[in-house]
N, C-alpha and C positions, 0 to 999 in steps of 0.2 A: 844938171840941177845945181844952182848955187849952196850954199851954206845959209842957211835960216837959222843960225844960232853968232848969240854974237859976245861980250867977253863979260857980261852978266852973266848969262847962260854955263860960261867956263865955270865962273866963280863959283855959281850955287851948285855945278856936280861937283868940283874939287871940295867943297866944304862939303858934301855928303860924305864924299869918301873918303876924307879923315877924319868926320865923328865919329863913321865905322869902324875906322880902326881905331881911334880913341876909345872905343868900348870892346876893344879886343877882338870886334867880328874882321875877319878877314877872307869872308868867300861876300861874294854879293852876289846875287842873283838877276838875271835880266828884267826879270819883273819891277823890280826894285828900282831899275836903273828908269827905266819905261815910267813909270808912276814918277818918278822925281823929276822926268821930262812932260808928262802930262802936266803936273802941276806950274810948269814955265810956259804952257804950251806950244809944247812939240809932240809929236806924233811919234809912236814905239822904232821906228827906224827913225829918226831924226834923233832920238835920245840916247839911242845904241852908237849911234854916230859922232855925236855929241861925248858919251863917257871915252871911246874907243880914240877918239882926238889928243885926248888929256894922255894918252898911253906914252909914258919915257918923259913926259915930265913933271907929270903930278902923280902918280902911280905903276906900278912894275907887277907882273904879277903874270899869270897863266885861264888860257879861255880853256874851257869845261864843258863837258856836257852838250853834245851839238844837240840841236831839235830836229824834227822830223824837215824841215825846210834848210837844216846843215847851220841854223844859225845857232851863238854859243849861247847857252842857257846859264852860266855861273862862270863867275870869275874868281878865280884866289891870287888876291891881293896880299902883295907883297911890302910894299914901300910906298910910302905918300910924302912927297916934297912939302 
């Protein structure tokens, strides 16, 4: 399966996730991340896919909370380039 995301797509999750942390939240939620993929339209594993890409160079941090299917539910974010 290729990549259906492409470096607009980078841009508007990197800028999610330093308004988050610019407001001091630093757990984000898969939900979260899903819904800010929905609205680029991507699909909840393409947007999971999508944030989880950005990992080491726009953001540092720890996955949380696996789901019933082992997937991570919350992230705590660390660092945003």
């Amino acid at each position: 399966m290729g990549t259906v995301f492409n470096e607009k797509h980078r841009l508007q999750m990197h800028s999610f996730v330093a308004k988050k942390l610019q407001n001091g939240q630093t757990r984000i939620e898969r939900d979260e991340i899903e819904t800010v993929g929905a609205n680029m339209g991507l699909n909840p594993e393409e947007s999971a896919r999508l944030f989880e890409s950005l990992e080491g160079d726009h953001w540092r941090g720890d996955y949380l909370a696996l789901d019933e299917q082992e997937r991570w539910a919350v992230v705590s974010v660390a660092n945003v380039s």
